[in-house]
C-alpha positions as CSV (number, residue, x, y, z in Angstrom):
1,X,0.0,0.0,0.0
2,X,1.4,3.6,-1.4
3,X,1.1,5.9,1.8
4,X,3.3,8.4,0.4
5,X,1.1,12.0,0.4
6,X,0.4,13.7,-2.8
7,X,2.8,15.6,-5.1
8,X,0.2,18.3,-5.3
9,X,-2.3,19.5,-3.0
10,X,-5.0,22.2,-3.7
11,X,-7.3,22.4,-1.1
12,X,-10.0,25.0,-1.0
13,X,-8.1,27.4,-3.5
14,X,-9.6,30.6,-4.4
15,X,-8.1,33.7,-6.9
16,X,-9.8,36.8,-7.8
17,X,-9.0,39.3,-10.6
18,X,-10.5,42.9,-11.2
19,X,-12.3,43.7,-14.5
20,X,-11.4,47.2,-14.4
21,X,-7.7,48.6,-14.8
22,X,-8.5,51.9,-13.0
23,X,-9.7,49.5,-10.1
24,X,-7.0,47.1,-10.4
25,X,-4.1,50.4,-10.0
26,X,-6.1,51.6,-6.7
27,X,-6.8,47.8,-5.2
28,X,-3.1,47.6,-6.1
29,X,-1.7,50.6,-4.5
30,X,-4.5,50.2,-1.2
31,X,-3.2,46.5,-0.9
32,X,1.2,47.5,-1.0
33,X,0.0,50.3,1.4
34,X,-1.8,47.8,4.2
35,X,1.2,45.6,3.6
36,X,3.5,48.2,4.4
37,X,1.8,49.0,7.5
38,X,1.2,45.6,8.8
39,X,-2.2,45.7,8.0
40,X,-3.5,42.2,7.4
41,X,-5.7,43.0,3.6
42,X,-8.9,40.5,3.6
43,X,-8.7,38.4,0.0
44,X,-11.7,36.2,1.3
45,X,-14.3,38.7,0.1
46,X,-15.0,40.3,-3.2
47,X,-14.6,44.1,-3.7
48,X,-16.6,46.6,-6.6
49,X,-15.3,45.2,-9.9
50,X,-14.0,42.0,-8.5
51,X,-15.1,38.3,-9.6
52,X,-13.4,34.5,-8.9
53,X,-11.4,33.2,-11.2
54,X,-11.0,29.9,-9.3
55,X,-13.5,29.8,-6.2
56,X,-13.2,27.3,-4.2
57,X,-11.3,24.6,-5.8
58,X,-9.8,21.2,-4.4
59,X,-7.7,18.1,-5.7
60,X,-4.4,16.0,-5.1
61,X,-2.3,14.6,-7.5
62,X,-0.4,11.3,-6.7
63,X,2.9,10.7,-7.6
64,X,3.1,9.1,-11.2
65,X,-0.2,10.5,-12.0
66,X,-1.7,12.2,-15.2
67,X,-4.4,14.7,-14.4
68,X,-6.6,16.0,-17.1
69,X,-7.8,19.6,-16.1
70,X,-10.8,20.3,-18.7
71,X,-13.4,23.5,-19.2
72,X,-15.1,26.2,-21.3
73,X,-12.7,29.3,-21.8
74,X,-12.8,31.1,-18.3
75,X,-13.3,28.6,-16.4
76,X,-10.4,28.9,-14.3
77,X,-8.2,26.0,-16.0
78,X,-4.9,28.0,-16.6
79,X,-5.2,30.2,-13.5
80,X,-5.1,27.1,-11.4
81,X,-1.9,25.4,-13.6
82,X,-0.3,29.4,-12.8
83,X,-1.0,29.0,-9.3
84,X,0.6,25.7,-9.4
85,X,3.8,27.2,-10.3
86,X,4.0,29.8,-8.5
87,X,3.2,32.7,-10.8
88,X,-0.2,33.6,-8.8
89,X,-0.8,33.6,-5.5
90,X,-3.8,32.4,-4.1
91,X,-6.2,34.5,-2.6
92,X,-7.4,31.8,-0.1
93,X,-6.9,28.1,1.0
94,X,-3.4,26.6,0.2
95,X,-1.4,24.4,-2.2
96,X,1.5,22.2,-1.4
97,X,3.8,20.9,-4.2
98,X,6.5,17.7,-3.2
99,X,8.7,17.7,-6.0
100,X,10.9,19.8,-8.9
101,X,8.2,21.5,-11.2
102,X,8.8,22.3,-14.9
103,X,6.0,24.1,-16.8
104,X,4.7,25.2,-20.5
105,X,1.9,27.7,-19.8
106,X,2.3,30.2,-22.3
107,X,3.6,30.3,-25.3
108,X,7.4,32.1,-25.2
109,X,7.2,32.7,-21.6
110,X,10.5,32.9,-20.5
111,X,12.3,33.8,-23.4
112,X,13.6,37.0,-24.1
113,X,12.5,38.4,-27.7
114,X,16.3,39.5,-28.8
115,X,18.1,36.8,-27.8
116,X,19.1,33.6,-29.9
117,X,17.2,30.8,-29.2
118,X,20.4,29.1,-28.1
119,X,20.9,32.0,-25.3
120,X,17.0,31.3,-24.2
121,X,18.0,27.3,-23.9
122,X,20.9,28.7,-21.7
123,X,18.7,31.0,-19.3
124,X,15.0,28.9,-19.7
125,X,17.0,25.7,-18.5
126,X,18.5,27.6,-15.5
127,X,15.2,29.2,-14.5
128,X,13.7,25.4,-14.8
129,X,16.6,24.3,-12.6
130,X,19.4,22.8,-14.7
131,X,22.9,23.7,-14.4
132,X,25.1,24.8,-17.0
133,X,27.1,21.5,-17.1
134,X,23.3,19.8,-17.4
135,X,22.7,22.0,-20.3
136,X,25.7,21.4,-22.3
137,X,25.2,17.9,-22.2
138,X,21.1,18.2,-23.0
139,X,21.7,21.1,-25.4
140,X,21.9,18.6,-28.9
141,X,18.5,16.7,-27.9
142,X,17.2,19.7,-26.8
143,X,17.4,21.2,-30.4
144,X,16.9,18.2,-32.4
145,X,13.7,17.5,-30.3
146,X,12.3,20.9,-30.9
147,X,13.3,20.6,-34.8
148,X,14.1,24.4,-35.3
149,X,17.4,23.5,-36.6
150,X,19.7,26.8,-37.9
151,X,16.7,28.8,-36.4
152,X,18.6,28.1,-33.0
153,X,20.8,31.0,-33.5
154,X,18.3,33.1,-34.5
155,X,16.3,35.8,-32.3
156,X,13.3,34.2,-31.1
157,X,11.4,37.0,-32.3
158,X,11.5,36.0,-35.6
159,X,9.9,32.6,-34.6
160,X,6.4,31.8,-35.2
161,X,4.1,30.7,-32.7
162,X,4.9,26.9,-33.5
163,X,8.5,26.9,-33.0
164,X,8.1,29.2,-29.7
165,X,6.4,26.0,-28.4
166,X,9.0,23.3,-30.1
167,X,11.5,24.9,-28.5
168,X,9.5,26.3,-25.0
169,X,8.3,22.5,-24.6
170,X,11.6,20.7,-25.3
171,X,13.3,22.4,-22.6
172,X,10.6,21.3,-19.9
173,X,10.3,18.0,-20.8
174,X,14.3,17.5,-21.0
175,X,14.6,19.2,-17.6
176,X,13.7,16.0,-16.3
177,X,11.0,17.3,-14.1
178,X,8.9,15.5,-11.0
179,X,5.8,17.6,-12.1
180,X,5.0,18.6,-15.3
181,X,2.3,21.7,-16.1
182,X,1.2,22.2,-19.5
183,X,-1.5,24.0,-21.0
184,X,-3.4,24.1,-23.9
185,X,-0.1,25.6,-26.0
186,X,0.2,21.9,-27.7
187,X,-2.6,22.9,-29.8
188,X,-0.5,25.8,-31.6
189,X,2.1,22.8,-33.0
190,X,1.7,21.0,-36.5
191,X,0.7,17.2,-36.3
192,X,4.0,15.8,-36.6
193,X,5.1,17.5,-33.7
194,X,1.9,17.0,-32.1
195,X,2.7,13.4,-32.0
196,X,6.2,13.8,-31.1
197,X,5.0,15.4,-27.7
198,X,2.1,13.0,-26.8
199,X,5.1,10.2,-26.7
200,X,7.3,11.6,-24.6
201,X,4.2,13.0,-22.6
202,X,3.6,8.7,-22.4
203,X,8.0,8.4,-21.7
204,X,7.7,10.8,-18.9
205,X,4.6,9.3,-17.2
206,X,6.5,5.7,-17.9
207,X,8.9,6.7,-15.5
208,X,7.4,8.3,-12.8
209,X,6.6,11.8,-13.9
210,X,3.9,13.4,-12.5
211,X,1.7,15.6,-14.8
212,X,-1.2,18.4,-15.2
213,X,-2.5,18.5,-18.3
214,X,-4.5,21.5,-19.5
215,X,-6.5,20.9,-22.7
216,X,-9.3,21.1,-25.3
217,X,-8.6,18.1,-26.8
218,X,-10.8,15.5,-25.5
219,X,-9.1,12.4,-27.7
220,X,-5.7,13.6,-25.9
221,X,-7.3,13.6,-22.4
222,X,-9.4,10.6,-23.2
223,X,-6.4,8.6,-23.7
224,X,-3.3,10.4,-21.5
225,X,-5.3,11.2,-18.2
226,X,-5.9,9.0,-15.2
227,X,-8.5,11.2,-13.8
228,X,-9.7,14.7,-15.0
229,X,-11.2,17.9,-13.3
230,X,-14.1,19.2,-15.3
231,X,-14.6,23.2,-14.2
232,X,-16.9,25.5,-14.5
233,X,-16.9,29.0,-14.2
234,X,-14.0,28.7,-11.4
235,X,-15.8,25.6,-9.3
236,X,-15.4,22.5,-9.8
237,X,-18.3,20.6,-11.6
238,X,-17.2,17.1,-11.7
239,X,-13.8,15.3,-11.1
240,X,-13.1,11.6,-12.0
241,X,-13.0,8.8,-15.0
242,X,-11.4,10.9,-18.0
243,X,-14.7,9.8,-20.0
244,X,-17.6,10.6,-17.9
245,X,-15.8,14.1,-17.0
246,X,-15.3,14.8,-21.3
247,X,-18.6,13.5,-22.1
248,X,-20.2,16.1,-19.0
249,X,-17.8,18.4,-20.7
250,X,-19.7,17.8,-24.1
251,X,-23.6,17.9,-22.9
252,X,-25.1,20.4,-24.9
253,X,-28.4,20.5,-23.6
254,X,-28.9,19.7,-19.6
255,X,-32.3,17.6,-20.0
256,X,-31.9,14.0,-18.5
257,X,-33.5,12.2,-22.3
258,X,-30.6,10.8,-24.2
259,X,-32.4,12.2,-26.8
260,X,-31.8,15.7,-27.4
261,X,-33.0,17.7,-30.3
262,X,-30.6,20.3,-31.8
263,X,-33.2,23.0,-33.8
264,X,-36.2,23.8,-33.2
265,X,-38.6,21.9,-35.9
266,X,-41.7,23.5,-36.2
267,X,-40.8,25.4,-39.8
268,X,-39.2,22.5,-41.6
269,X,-40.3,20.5,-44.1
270,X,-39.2,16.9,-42.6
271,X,-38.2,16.3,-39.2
272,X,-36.1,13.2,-37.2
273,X,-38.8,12.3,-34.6
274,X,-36.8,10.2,-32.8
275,X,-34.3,7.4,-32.8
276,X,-33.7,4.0,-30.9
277,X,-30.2,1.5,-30.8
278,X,-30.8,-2.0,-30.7
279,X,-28.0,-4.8,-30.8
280,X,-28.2,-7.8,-32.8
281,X,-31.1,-9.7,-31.2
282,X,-33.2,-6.1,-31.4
283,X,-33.1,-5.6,-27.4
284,X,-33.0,-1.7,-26.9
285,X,-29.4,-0.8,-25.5
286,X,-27.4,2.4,-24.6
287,X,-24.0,0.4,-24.4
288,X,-22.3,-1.5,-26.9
289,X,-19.2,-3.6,-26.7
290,X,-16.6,-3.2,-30.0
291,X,-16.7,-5.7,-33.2
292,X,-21.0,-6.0,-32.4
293,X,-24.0,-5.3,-34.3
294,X,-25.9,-1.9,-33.8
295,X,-29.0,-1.4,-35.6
296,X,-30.4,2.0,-35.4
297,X,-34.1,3.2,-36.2
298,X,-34.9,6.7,-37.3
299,X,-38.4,7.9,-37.1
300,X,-39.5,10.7,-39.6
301,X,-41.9,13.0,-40.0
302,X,-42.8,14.8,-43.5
303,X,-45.0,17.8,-43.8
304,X,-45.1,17.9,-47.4
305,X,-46.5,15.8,-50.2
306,X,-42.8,14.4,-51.7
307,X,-39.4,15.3,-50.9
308,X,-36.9,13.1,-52.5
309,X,-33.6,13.0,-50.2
310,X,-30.9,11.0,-48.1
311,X,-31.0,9.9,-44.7
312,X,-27.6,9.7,-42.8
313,X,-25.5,8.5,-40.1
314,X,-23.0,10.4,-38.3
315,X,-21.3,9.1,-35.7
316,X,-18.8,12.1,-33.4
317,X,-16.7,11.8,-30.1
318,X,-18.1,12.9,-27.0
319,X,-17.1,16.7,-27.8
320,X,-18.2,16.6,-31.5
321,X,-14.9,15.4,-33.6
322,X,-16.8,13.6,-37.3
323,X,-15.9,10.1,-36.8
324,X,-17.8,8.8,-39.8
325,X,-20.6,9.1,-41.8
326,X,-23.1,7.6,-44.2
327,X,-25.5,8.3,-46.4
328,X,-28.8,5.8,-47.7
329,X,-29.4,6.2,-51.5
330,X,-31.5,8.6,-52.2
331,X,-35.3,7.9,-51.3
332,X,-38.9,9.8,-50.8
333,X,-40.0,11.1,-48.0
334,X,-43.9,11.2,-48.2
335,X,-46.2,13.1,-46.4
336,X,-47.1,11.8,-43.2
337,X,-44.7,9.4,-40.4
338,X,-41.9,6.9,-41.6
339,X,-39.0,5.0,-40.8
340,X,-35.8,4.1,-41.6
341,X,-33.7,1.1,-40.5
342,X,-29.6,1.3,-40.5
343,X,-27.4,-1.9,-39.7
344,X,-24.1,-1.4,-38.6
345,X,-22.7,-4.7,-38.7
346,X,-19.3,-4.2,-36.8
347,X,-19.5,-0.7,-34.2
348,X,-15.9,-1.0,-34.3
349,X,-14.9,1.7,-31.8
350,X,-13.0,1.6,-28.4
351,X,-14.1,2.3,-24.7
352,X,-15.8,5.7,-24.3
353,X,-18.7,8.1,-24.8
354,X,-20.2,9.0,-28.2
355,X,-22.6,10.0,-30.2
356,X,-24.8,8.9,-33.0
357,X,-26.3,11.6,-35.1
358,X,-29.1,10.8,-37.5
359,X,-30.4,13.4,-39.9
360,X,-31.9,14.0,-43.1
361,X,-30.7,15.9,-45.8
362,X,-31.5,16.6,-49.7
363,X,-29.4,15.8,-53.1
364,X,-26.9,18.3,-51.9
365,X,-26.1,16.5,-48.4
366,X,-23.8,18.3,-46.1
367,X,-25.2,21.9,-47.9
368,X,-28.7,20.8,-47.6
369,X,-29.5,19.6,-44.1
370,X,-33.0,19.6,-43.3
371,X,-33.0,18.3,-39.5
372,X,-31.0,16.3,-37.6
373,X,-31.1,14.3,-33.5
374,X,-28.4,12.8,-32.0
375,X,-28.3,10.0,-28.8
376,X,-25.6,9.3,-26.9
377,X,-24.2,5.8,-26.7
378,X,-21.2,4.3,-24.5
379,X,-19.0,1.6,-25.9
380,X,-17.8,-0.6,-22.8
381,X,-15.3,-3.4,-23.8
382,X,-15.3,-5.0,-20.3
383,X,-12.4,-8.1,-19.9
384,X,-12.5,-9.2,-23.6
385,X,-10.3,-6.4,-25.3
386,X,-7.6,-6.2,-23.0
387,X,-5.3,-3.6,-25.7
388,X,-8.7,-0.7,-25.6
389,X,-7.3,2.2,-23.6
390,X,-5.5,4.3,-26.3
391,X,-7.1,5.0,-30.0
392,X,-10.3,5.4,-31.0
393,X,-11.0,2.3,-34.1
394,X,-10.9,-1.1,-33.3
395,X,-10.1,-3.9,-36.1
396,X,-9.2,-7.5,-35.7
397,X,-5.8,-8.4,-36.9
398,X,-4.3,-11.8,-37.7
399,X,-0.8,-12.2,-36.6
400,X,1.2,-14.8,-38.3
401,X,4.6,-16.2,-36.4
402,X,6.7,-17.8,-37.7
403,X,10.3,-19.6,-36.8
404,X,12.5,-21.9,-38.6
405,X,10.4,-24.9,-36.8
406,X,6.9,-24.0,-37.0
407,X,4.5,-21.6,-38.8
408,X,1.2,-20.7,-37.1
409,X,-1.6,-18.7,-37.5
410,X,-2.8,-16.7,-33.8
411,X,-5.4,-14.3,-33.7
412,X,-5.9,-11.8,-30.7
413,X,-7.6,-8.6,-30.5
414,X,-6.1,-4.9,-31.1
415,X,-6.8,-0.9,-31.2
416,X,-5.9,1.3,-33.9
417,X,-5.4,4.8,-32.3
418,X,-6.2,7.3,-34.5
């Protein structure tokens, strides 16, 4: 049993910001004059112009653990990773860190505009910790991570936004920190690079490295994250199983139906009714294992004598990414109710939260969408796909071995990440 204490500790944080600059220069000048005087200023209250950032706010982080910290814009998500390290202070409650922190919070922070990206290395490694000795011998993986290649002796503010972070994130991660921060600056890098970071995110975590992760991406904290916060609007609305939290994250519409309509209907020609998943035996289901049958049935309803269109399928992740989708041949719609009948033989997708859009549309398709309805569906492997946490797809594969004495044929199953 692990009874070592937490790396990080928030515990009842709270941090408020001024929407007015006039306000923020006098609060400012007020608060150095109190401290000057030994006056003790009160952050537990809010004064004129004031609001919470974070309000309220509490979680640990175990050693060796990924946590996914996931919300709307404003919700409070990079003011907590900032207070982490030390660049805000909280207002109220406290936070305890056990270990050497490296951090990628903003994008160039740290590095001075007129000096070479070589002399950043030099000063961003020392700030993160390293000695010069550490750098010298880190210095040629520290460029050849970050890809920049001549650029290195260049002014770093002729960089664009993408190398800032090549560079700005290569340094962390080859810091060797205990606890790793970063925010959503991953986003700003090109898909090769992308990948490149999500690896040694997995190489870090492998051996031992504790990390906060700040992000939009709800694949990338799907499939890195141990356990996520979901915030909103500064308190916490929901903290656990990366999936539940992305797919609370995604809920467009708060009613309890898993049904949930995305226009209002009353002017258009032909509606979706309403829609039902069944598995192969036609039992109604909201959870699905990968590799079985899903039959969907779409109910329509025309308002018009003949409209001659396509139904289709759409299935997204939790938070809206386009999966797949397909269309029927074209059909009529005739005045009055109807229904449609879609087989998908093989739901060949991985553990999580999705959704299953059905809509229909005329000749033109994605440019002539008359109505669509969407219901959420979970896809719950259980014990019999052992290989399901990262990727998306799921395909069977044969595997053939051989050796000089024997040739056989094994069959097992496996994900294809995506």
């Amino acid at each position: 049993m692990n009874n070592r204490p937490p790396v990080i500790e928030a515990e009842n944080v709270s941090k408020k910001f001024c929407r007015g600059l006039k306000q923020v220069m006098a609060y400012g000048a007020c608060d150095v004059a109190r401290d000057f005087l030994g006056i003790r200023s009160d952050t537990k209250h809010l004064r004129s112009g004031e609001f919470w950032a974070v309000d309220d706010v509490s979680f640990q982080v175990n050693r060796g653990e990924t946590l996914g910290i996931i919300g709307a814009n404003g919700s409070g998500k990079s003011t907590i990773l900032k207070m982490l390290n030390g660049i805000y202070l909280p207002d109220a409650g406290e936070i305890r860190i056990r270990g050497r922190a490296g951090a990628l919070i903003e994008i160039g922070a740290g590095f001075h505009p007129m000096l070479t990206g070589r002399e950043n290395v030099y000063i961003n490694g020392a700030i993160l910790g390293m000695t010069g000795k550490q750098i010298d011998e880190k210095f040629d993986r520290i460029v050849d991570f970050s890809d920049i290649g001549d650029f290195i002796d260049s002014p770093v503010r002729h960089y664009s936004s993408g190398m800032y972070v090549r560079l700005g994130f290569s340094i962390a991660v080859h810091c060797e920190p205990e606890i790793l921060l970063v925010d959503e600056v991953l986003a700003v890098g090109d898909a090769l690079f992308f990948n490149k970071c999500t690896n040694k995110i997995r190489e870090l975590t492998a051996r031992g490295t504790t990390i906060v992760l700040v992000s939009h991406n709800m694949w990338l904290i799907q499939t890195m994250c141990d356990r996520v916060v979901l915030l909103n609007r500064g308190k916490v609305e929901k903290e656990g199983e990366p999936i539940e939290c992305a797919f609370a994250y995604a809920q467009i519409d708060p009613v309890s139906s898993p049904e949930c309509e995305i226009q209002p209907d009353h002017y258009l020609p032909v509606v979706v009714r309403h829609m039902e998943l069944r598995d192969g035996q036609g039992h109604a289901i909201a959870v699905v294992k990968p590799d079985s049958p899903l039959r969907v049935s779409i109910g329509y309803l025309c308002r018009k004598e003949l409209i001659r269109g396509h139904v289709f399928l759409r299935v997204t992740t939790s938070d809206g990414y386009p999966l797949y989708t397909s269309y029927s041949e074209a059909m009529d719609f005739k005045h009055g109710e109807g229904a449609v009948k879609a087989l998908i033989p093989s739901f060949s997708l991985l553990r999580g939260e999705y959704r299953i859009w059905a809509g229909i549309c005329g000749a033109g398709k994605e440019a002539d969408r008359y109505h669509e309805r969407q219901i959420k569906i979970s896809v719950d492997p259980g014990t019999d796909f052992p290989d399901s946490r990262y990727g998306v797809f799921y395909n069977r594969v044969e595997w053939q071995i051989e050796n000089s004495r024997v040739s056989r044929i094994k069959t097992r199953s496996n994900s294809a990440g995506v």
